[in-house]
C-alpha positions in Angstrom: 0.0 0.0 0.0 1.2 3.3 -0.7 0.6 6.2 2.3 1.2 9.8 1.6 1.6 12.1 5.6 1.4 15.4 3.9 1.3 18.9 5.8 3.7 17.9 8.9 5.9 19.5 10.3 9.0 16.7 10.6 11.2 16.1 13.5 13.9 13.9 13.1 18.0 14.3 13.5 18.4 17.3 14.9 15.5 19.3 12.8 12.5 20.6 12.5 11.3 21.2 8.7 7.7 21.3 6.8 7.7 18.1 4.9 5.5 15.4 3.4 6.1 11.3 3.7 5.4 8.6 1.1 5.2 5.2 2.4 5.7 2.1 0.3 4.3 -0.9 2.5 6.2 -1.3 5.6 9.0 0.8 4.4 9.9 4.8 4.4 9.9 5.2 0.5 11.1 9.4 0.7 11.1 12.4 2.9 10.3 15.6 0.9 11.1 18.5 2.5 9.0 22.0 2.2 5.1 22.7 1.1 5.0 20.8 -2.0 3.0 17.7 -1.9 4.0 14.8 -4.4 1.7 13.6 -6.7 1.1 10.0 -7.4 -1.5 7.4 -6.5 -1.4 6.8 -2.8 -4.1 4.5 -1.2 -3.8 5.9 1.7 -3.8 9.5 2.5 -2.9 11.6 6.2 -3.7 15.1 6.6 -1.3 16.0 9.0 -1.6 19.6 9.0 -0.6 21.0 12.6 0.9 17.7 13.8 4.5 16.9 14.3 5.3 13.7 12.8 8.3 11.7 14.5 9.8 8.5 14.8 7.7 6.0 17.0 9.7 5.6 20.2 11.7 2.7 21.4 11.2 2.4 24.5 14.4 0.4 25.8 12.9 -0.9 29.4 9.8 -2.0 29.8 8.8 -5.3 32.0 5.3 -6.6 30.1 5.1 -9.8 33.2 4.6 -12.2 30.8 5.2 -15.2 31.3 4.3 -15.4 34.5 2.9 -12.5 36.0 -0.1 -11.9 33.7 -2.6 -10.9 36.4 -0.7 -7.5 36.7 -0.2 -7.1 32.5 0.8 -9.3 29.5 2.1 -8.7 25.9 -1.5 -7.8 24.7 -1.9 -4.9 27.0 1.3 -3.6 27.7 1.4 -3.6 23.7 -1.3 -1.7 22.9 -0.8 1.1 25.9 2.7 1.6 24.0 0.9 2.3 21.1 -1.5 4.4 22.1 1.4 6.5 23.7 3.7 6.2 20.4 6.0 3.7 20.9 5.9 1.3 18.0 9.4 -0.6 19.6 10.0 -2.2 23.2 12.6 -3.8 24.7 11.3 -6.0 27.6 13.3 -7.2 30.9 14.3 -10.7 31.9 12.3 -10.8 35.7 9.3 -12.6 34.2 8.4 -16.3 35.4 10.0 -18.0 34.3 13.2 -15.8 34.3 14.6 -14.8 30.9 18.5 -16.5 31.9 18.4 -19.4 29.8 17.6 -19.9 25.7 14.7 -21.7 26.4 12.8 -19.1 28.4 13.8 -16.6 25.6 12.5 -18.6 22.4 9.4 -18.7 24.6 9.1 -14.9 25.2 9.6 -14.2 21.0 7.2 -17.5 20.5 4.8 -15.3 22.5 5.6 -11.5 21.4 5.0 -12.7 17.6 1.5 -13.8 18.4 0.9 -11.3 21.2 2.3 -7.8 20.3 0.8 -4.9 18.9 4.3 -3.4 18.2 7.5 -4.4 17.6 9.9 -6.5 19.8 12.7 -7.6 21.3 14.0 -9.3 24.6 17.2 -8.5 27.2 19.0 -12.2 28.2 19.4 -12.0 32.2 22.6 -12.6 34.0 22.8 -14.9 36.8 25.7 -16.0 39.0 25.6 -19.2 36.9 24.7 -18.7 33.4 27.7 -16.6 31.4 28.5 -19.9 29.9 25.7 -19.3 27.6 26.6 -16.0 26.6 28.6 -17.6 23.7 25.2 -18.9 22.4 23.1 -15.7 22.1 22.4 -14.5 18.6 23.6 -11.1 18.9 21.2 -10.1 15.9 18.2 -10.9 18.0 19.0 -9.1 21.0 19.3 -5.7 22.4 21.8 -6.7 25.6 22.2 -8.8 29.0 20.8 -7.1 31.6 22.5 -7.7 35.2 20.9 -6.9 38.5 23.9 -5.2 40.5 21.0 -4.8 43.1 18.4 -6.3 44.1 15.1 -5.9 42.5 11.6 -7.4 41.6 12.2 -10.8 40.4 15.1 -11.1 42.7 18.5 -11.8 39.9 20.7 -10.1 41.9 24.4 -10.8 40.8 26.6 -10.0 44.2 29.8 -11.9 43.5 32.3 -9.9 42.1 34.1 -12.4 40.5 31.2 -13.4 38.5 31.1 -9.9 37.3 34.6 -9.6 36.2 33.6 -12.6 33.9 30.4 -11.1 32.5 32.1 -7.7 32.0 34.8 -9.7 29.8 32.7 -11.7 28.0 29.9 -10.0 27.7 29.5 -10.1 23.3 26.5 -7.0 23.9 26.2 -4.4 25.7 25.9 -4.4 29.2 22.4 -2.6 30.9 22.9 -2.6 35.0 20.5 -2.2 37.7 22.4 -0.2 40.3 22.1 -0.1 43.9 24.3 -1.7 46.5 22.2 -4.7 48.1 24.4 -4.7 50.9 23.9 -1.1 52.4 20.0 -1.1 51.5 19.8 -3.9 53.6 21.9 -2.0 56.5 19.2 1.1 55.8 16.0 -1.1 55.8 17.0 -2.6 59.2 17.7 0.6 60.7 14.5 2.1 59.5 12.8 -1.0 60.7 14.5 -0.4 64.3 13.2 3.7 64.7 9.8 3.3 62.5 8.9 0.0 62.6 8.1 -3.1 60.5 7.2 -1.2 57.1 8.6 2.1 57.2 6.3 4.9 55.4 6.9 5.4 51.9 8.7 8.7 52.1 11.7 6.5 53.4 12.2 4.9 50.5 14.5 7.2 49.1 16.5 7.1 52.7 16.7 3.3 52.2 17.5 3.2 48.8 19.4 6.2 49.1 22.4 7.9 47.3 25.0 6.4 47.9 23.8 2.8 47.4 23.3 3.8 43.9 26.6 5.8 43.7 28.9 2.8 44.9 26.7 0.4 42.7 27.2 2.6 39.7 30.8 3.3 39.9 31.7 -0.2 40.2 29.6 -1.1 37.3 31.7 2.0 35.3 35.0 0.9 36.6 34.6 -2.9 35.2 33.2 -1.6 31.9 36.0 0.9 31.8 38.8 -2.5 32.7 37.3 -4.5 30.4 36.4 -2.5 27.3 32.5 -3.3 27.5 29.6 -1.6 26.7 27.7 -0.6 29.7 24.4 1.0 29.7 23.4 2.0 33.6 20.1 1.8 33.5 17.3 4.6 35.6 20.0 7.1 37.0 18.3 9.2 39.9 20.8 11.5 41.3 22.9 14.1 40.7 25.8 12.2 41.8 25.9 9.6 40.0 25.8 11.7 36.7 29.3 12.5 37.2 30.3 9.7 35.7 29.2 9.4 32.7 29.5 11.8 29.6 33.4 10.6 29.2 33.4 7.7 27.5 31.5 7.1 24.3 31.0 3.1 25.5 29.9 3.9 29.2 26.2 5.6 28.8 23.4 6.5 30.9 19.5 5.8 30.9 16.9 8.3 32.4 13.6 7.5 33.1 10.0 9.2 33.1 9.6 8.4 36.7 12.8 10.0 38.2 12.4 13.2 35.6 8.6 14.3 36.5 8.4 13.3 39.7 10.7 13.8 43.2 10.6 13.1 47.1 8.0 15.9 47.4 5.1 13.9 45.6 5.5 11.3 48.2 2.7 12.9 50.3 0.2 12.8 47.4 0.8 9.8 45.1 2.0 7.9 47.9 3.2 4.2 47.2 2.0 4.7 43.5 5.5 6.1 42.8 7.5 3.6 44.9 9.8 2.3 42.5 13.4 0.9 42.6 15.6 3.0 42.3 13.8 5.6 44.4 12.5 8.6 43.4 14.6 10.5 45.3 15.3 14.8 46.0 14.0 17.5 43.8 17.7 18.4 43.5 18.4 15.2 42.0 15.6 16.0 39.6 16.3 19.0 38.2 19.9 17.6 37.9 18.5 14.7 35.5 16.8 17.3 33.5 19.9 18.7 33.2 21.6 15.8 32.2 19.0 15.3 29.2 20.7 18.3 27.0 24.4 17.9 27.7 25.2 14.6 27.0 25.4 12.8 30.6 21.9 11.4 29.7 22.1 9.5 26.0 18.6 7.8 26.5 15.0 8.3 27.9 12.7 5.2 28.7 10.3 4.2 31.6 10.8 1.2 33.3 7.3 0.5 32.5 6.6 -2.3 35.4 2.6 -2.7 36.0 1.5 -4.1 39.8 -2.2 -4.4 40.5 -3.2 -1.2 43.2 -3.8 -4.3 45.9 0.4 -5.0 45.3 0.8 -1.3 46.0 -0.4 -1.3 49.5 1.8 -0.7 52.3 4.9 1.4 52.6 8.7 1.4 52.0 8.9 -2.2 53.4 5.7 -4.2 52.3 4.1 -2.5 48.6 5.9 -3.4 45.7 8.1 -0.8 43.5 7.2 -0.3 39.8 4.3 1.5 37.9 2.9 1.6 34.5 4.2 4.3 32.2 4.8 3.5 29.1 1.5 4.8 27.4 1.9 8.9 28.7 6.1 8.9 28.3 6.3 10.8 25.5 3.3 13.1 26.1 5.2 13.7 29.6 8.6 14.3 27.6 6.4 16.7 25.2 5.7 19.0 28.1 9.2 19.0 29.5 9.5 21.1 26.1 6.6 23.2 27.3 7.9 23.3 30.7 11.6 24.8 28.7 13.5 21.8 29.7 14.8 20.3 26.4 13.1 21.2 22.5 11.6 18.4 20.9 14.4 17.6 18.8 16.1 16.6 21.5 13.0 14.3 22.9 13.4 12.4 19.9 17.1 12.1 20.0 16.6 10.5 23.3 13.8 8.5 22.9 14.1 7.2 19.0 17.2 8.2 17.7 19.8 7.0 20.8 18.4 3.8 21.7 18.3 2.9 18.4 22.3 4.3 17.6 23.1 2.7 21.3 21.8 -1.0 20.7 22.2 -1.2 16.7 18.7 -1.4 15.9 18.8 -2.4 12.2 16.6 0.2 10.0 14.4 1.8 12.7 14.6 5.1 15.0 15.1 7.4 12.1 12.9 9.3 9.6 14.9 7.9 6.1 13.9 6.3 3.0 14.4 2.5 3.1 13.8 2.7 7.1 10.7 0.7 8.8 7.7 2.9 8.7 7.5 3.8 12.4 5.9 6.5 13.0 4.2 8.9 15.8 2.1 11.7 15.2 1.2 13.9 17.7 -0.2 17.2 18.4 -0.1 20.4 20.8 -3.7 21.2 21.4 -6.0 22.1 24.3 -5.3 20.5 27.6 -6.3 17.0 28.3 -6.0 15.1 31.8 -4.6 11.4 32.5 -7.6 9.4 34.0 -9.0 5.4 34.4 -10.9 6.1 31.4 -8.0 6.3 28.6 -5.9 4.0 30.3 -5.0 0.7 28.4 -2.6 -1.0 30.4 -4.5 -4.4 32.6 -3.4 -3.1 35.9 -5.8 -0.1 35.1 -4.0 2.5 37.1 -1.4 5.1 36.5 0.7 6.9 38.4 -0.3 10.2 36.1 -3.6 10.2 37.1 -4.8 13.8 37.4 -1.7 15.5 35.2 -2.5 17.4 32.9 -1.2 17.2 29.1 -1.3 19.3 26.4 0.7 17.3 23.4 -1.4 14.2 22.8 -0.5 11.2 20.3 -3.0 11.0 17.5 -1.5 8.2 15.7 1.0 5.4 16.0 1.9 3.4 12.5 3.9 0.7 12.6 5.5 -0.7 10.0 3.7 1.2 7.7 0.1 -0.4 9.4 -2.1 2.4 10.6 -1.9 0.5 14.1 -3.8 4.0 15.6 -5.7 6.6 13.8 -6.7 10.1 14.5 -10.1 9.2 15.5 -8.9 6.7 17.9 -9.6 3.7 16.4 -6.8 0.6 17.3 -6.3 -2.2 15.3 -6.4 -5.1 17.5 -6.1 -7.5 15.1 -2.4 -6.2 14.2 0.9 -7.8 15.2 4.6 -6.0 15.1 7.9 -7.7 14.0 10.7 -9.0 16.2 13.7 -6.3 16.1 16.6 -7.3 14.3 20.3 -5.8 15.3 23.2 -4.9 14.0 25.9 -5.6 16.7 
């Protein structure tokens, strides 16, 4: 089918520029810049006059809980909340049940995506303090990375010995995306909270338990054995200002920001409560405006969310007892679209870090970019009146959002994937629509 997008103002690599789009099935077929719209016989035709068209994002951490876990989300749902928020690429996490560290587990997660997934996919291999044996059997042009737990997190994979990280770090034949915080000292903090405030501490502890410096030490080790070793290391969620200074250096040692850590801070504690308890913590307002900071000079080469759906019931409790993780991959780039209205970063940057980098970072093969012969991905969206995050527009199972009540005013009015119209203008979703499996370049 042929597509023409004509009266769009085009956002991609660095610029901004009036420009039409002619599609030729699933591919880009050319990008022609200024007012003048090609002739020809399209079948299809968008009008996007006032719209921005972009890439669709690639979202490079998301955890969709399935296998496993599918009471809180699955493929189907975490799927189509990504594309009702843009994102036409994930990139999901090994803590599912079964765990993600062994090649059977992973055939069954890409048995399950190509059946299950609205948008395109791929899958992180785990680390373990057992399995880096395998690493030598991983095709590298079916995977983004290993991800390795250098603290401990939902799904418990924590790898503690350092011994077995020298040997990942060496052998590693992708890159490298860490979780970390220091298990040890978190464990020293949650006791002593335990001691002065009882069994389960209040949520606005949290970021005293899982505080600083256990993400500091955690984070300089991991940059230290990257650094001896030559790997590629992608630390994943920073969330302070610390930490930042360590990265920006070194064109193989990068750093991931998430949409939790950059809209909210310790403040918000009071009103959302456990609904932002996540790991790492959302931590200072300080620390905040430090990782917005961080998004326009470099320190910070990527944006995703850590998308991780609980149901509310899992969320009850405080710093000890509710689980950490929230849904928030359908409003991440509508939240990254009013960091531009808030005068944090311009839009071109918000696609550098959201389609361009993770694509460049983890050698995506033919998407992230706006170019002829590129997969069709594609996110429209559009500045317009106000609109406010509640139950009602939410698609993800768990049926809640931490962004409940915010108010947006850039709204996504249609995701195409692969050249599919996979969400129009009016709203419509096609349910009936699967994406591709990801293929790399490393």
């Amino acid at each position: 089918m042929k597509t023409l997008i004509y009266g769009a103002t085009i956002v991609n690599e660095g610029r901004a520029f009036k420009g039409c789009l002619t599609l030729d099935n699933d591919l880009i077929e050319s990008v022609v810049e200024g007012e003048e719209v090609p002739q020809g016989t399209f079948q299809r035709r968008i009008d996007a006059t006032g719209c921005v068209v972009m890439p669709g994002v690639i979202d490079d951490h998301v955890h969709f809980r399935e296998p496993g876990l599918t009471a809180k989300a699955d493929l189907e749902s975490e799927s189509r909340a990504a594309a009702y928020g843009g994102v036409t690429t994930f990139f999901e996490m090994p803590n599912t049940l079964p765990q993600t560290t062994t090649l059977e587990a992973l055939n069954q997660k890409l048995e399950l995506a190509q059946h299950k997934s609205h948008v395109n996919y791929s899958f992180f291999f785990g680390a373990t303090n057992q399995n880096a044996a395998l690493f030598e059997q991983l095709d590298t042009k079916r995977l983004p990375g290993i991800k390795l737990f250098m603290g401990a997190s939902t799904g418990n994979m924590l790898v503690d010995r350092l011994e077995t990280l020298e040997i990942i770090f060496k052998n590693a034949p992708l890159p490298i995306m860490t979780h970390c915080e220091d298990t040890v000292l978190i464990n020293q903090n949650m006791a002593e909270a335990k001691r002065l405030y009882g069994d389960d501490p209040a949520i606005e502890h949290h970021p005293q338990i899982r505080n600083e410096e256990a993400c500091f030490r955690s984070s300089a080790l991991a940059v230290e054995l990257a650094t001896k070793y030559g790997a590629q290391l992608h630390v994943a969620h920073l969330t302070t200002a610390r930490e930042l200074q360590l990265f920006g250096h070194h064109p193989l040692i990068t750093a991931e920001a998430v949409i939790a850590h950059l809209w909210f801070c310790d403040d918000d504690y009071r009103t959302r409560g456990t609904r932002i308890k996540c790991n790492p913590a959302v931590k200072t307002r300080a620390d905040r405006e430090a990782l917005r900071a961080a998004l326009t000079d470099g320190r910070i080469t990527v944006v995703g969310t850590d998308h991780a759906p609980h149901l509310l019931s899992d969320k009850m409790g405080g710093a000890g007892k509710a689980a950490s993780g929230m849904p928030m991959v359908q409003f991440s780039l509508p939240a990254m679209l009013e960091l531009c209205e808030k005068g944090v970063l311009r839009i071109e940057r918000v696609v550098e870090l959201m389609c361009h980098a993770p694509a460049r970072l983890f050698a995506v093969s033919k998407r992230g970019f706006i170019k002829p012969g590129y997969k069709a991905d594609l996110a429209i969206v559009k500045r317009g009146e106000a609109w406010t995050v509640n139950q009602d527009c939410i698609q993800s199972k768990c049926q809640w959002s931490p962004m409940e009540g915010e108010q947006f005013r850039w709204r996504v009015v249609t995701t195409i994937c692969n050249g599919h119209l996979l969400l129009d203008e009016n709203g419509m979703f096609d349910a009936q629509y699967h994406g591709e499996e990801v293929k790399f370049e490393h």
